[in-house]
KEVEX-133083 format. One record per residue (C-alpha): residue number from 1; x, y, z. Coordinates in Angstrom, 3 decimals. Each point is the difference from the previous one (the first is absolute). Example, Ala and Ser with C-alpha at 12.3 -4.5 7.8 and 13.67 -1.06 7.14 Angstrom:
<nodes>
+------+----------+----------+----------+
! resi !        u !        v !        w !
+------+----------+----------+----------+
!    1 !   12.300 !   -4.500 !    7.800 !
!    2 !    1.370 !    3.440 !   -0.660 !
+------+----------+----------+----------+
</nodes>
This chain:
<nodes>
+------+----------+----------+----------+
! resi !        u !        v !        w !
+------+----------+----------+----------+
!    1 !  -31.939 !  -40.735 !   35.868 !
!    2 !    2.328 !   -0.636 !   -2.545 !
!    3 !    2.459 !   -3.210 !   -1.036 !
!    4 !    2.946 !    1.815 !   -0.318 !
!    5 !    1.549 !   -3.329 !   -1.806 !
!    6 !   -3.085 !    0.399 !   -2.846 !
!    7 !   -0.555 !    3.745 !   -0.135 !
!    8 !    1.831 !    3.945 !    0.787 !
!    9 !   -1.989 !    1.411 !    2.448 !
!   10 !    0.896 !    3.340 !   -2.146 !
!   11 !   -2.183 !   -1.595 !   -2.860 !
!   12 !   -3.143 !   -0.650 !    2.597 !
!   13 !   -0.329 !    3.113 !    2.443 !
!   14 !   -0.296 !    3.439 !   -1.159 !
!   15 !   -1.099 !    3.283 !    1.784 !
!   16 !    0.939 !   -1.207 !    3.386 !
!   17 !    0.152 !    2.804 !    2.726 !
!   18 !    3.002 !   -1.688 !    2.262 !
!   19 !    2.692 !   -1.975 !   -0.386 !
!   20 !    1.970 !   -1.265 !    3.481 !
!   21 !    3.304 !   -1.793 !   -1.402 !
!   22 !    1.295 !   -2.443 !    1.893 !
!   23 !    2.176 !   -1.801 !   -2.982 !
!   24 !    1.682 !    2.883 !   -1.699 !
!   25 !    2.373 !   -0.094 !   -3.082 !
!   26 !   -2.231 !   -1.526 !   -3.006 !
!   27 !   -3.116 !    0.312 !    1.766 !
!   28 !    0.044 !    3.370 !    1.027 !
!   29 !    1.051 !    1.340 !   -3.331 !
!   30 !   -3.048 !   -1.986 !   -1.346 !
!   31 !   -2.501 !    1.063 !    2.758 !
!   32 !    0.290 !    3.592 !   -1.725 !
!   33 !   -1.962 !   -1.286 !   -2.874 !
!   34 !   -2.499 !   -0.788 !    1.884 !
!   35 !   -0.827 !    3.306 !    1.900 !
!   36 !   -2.309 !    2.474 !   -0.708 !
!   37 !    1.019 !    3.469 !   -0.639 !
!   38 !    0.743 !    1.658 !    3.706 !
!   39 !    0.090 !   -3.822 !    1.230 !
!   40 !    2.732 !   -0.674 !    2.979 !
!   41 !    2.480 !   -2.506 !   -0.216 !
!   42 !    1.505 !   -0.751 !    3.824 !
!   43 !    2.885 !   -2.282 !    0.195 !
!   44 !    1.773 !   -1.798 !    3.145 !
!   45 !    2.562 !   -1.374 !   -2.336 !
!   46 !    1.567 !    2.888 !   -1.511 !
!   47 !   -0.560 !    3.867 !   -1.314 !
!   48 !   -2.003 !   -0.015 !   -2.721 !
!   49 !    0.781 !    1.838 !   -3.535 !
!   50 !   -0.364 !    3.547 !    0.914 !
!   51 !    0.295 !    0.851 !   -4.226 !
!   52 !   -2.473 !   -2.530 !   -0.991 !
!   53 !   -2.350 !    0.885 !    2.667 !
!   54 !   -0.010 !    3.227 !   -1.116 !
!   55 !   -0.134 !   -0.652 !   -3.679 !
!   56 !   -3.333 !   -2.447 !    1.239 !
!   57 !   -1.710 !    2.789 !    2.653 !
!   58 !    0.799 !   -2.586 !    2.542 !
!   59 !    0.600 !    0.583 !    3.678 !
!   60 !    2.711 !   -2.407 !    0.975 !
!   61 !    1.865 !   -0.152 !    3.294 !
!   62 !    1.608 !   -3.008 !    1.862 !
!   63 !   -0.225 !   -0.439 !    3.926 !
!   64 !    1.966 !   -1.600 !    2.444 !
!   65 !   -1.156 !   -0.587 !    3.056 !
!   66 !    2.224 !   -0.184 !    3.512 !
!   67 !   -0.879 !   -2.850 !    2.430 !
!   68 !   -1.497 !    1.773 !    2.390 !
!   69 !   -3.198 !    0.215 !    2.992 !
!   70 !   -1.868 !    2.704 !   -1.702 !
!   71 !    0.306 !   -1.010 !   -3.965 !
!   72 !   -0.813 !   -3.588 !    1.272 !
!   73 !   -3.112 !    1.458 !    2.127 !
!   74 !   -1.186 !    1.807 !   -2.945 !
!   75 !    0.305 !   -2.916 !   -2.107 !
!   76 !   -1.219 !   -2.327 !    2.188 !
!   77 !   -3.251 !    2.605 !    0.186 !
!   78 !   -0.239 !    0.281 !   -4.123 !
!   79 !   -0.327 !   -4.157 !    0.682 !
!   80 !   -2.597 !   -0.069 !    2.506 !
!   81 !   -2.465 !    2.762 !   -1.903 !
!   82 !    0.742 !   -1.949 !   -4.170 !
!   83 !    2.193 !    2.480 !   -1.058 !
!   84 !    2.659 !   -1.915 !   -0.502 !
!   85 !   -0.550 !   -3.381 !   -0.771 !
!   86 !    2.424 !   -2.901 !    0.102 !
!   87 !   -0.790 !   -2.638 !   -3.243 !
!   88 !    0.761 !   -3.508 !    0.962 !
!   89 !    1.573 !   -1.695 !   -3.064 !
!   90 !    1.099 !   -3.318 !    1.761 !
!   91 !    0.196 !   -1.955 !    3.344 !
!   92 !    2.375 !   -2.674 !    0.847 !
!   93 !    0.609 !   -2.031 !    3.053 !
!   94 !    2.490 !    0.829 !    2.884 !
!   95 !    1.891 !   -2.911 !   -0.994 !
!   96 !    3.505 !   -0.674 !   -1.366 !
!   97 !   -2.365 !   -0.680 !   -3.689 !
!   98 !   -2.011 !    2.979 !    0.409 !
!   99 !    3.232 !    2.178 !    0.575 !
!  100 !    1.487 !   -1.260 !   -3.099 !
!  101 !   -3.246 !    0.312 !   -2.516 !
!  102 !   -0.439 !    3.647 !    1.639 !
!  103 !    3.773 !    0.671 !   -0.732 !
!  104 !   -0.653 !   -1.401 !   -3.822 !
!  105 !   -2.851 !    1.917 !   -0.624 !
!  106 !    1.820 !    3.863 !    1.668 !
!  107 !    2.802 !   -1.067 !   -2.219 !
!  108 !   -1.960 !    0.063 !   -3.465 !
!  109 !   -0.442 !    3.811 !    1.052 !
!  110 !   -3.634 !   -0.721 !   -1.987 !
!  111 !   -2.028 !   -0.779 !    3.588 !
!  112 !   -3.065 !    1.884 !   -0.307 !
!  113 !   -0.998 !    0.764 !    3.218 !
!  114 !    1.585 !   -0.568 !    3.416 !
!  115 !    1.871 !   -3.571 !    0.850 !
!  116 !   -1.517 !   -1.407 !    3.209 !
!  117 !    1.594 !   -2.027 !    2.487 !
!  118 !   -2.636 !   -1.394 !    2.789 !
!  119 !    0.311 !   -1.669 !    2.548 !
!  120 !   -1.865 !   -3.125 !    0.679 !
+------+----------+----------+----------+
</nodes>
């Protein structure tokens, strides 16, 4: 894990085999830096470079995904057997407080990990 605040997580990681964007703009330009040759960059946010993936032997695509039965059955299965797995960065309290802090937090865009809102 890295403090974004403190340090570029360009300037930490190296050789990494995947990437999965979910920021985009700055970060995704940066993540290239960190990839290993033939490394894959996959973005929800928005296409990736096709130039400087190629200039970098990088593999990068972005995926959208339509809400429907089937993509949500085969991600619910990639949940159930760890192959996708959900990090929790937070938890608030289903309360007109918790609602705002969780609000605060998604709005610094610098959340790492999923905002949760439980119930009591």
């Amino acid at each position: 894990m890295v403090d974004y605040r403190k340090k570029d997580f360009w300037d930490v990681f190296t050789d990494i085999d995947l990437v999965f964007d979910t920021m985009g703009g700055d970060v995704q330009t940066n993540s290239f830096k960190v990839l290993k040759e033939n490394g894959r960059l996959i973005s929800i946010v928005s296409a990736p470079d096709e130039n400087l993936a190629k200039e970098k032997g990088i593999l990068a695509k972005s995926i959208w995904l339509q809400p429907n039965g089937e993509q949500l059955s085969k991600l619910g299965e990639y949940l159930a057997t760890s192959k996708l797995r959900s990090v929790i960065g937070a938890t608030f309290p289903l309360n007109r407080e918790g609602i705002y802090k969780a609000h605060e937090l998604s709005e610094t865009h610098h959340a790492v990990g999923k905002i949760v809102i439980q119930g009591e």
